[in-house]
N, C-alpha and C positions, 0 to 999 in steps of 0.2 A: 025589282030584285036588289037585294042589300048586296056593298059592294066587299065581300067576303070571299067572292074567288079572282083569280087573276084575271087579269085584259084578255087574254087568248082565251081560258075557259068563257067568259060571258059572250066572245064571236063565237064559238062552237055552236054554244048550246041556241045565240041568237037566231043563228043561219041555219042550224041544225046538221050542221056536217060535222063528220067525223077529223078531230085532228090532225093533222097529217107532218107533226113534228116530231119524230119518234127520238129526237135528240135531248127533250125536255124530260126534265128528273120525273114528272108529274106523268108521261107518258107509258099506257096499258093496251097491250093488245086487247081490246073490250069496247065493239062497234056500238054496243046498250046503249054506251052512255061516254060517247064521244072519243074513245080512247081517254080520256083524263080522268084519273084519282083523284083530283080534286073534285070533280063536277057527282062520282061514285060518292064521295062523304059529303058532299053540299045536298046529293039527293037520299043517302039513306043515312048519313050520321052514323051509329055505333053498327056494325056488322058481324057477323058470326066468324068464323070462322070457316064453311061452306060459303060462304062468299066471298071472302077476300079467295079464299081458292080458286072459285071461278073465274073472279077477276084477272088473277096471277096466273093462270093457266097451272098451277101446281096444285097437290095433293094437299088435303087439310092435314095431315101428321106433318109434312114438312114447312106449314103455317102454326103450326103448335110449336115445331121446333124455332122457329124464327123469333116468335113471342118467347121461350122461358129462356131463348140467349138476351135476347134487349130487356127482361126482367132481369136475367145475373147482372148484366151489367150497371145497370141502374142501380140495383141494390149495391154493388161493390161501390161505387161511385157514393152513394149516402153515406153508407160504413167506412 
């Protein structure tokens, strides 16, 4: 395994337990796949937008609204 996620994600995934550091920025209530967002894009890369939902425990309308705030702002910051 390329070393592309963090020291904790690769004990997760090695040992196969679920996280138990709910204190890290990277930390999702989602037992799938360790609690960690990183280890969620190390295993599916680009996601829908019903899955970061799932992920996040919230509604895909309010994963839309989260995306076109971090596009304004991106785009204000270009312009």
């Amino acid at each position: 395994m390329k070393k592309i996620l963090p020291t904790c994600s690769l004990e997760c995934m090695n040992q196969k337990t679920s996280c138990k550091n709910n204190e890290c920025r990277h930390w999702i209530n989602y037992k799938k796949e360790h609690n960690c967002s990183m280890i969620s894009i190390y295993l599916h890369g680009r996601m829908t937008l019903k899955q970061i939902s799932e992920r996040l425990g919230i509604s895909i309308a309010r994963v839309k609204q989260i995306e076109d705030r971090a596009l304004q702002r991106i785009r204000s910051v270009i312009n």
